[in-house]
C-alpha positions as CSV (number, residue, x, y, z in Angstrom):
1,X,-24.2,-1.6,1.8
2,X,-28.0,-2.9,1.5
3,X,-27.2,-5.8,3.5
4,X,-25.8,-5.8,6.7
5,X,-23.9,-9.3,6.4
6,X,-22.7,-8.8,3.6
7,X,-20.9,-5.1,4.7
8,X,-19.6,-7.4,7.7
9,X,-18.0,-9.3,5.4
10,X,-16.4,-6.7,3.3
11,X,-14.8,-5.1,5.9
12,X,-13.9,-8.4,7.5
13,X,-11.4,-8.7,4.4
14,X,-10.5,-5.3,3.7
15,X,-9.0,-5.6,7.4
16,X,-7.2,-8.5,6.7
17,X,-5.9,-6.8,3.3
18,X,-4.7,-3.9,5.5
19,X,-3.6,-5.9,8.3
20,X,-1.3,-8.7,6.4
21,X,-1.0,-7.5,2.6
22,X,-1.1,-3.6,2.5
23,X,0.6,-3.0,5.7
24,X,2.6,0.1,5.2
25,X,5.8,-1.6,7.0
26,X,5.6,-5.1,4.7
27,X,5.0,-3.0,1.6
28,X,7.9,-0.1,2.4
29,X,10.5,-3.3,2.7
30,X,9.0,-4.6,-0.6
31,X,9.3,-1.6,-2.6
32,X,13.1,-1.3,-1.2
33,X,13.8,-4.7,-2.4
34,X,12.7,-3.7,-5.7
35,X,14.1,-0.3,-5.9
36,X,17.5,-1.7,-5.0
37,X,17.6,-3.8,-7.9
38,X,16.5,-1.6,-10.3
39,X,17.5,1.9,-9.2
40,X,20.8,1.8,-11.4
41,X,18.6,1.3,-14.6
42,X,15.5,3.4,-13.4
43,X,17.1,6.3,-12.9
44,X,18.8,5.9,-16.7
45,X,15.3,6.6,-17.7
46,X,13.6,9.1,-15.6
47,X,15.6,11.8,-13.0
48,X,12.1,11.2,-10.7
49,X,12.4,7.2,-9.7
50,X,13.4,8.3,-6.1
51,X,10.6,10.1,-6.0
52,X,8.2,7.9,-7.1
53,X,9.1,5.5,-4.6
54,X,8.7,7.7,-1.8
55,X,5.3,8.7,-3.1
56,X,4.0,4.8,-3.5
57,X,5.0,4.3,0.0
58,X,2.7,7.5,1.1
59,X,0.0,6.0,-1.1
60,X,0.5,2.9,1.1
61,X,0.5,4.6,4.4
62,X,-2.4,7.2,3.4
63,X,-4.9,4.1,2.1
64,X,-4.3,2.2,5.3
65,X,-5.4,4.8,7.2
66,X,-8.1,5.2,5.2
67,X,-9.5,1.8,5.1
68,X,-8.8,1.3,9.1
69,X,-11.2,4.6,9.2
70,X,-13.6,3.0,7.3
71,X,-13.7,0.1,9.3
72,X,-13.9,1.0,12.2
């Protein structure tokens, strides 16, 4: 960024985002919850719903990383 402040800033919140919103533990526990209520119907319509849940909580970890990386 152009402005030094302002790329303070940004990363100033996109720690916080990482830190207390997109925390790979939080988000895991979250997508539990919701696969546990609606596995039994999911998996009526598609064979990969496991599998997409285990992939959204890569996402999480992998985006983490990245954005303490670019922090830092």
């Amino acid at each position: 960024m152009a402005v030094d402040e302002y790329e303070a800033t940004y990363k100033s919140y996109l720690g916080e985002f990482v830190d207390q919103v997109f925390e790979p533990s939080n988000m895991s526990a979250l997508y539990s919850a919701y696969e546990s209520l609606i596995q039994e119907y999911a998996t009526q319509e598609t064979s990969n719903f496991n599998s997409a849940v285990d992939q959204s909580e890569v996402h999480v970890t992998d985006r983490n990383s990245e954005v303490e990386n670019f922090i830092n």
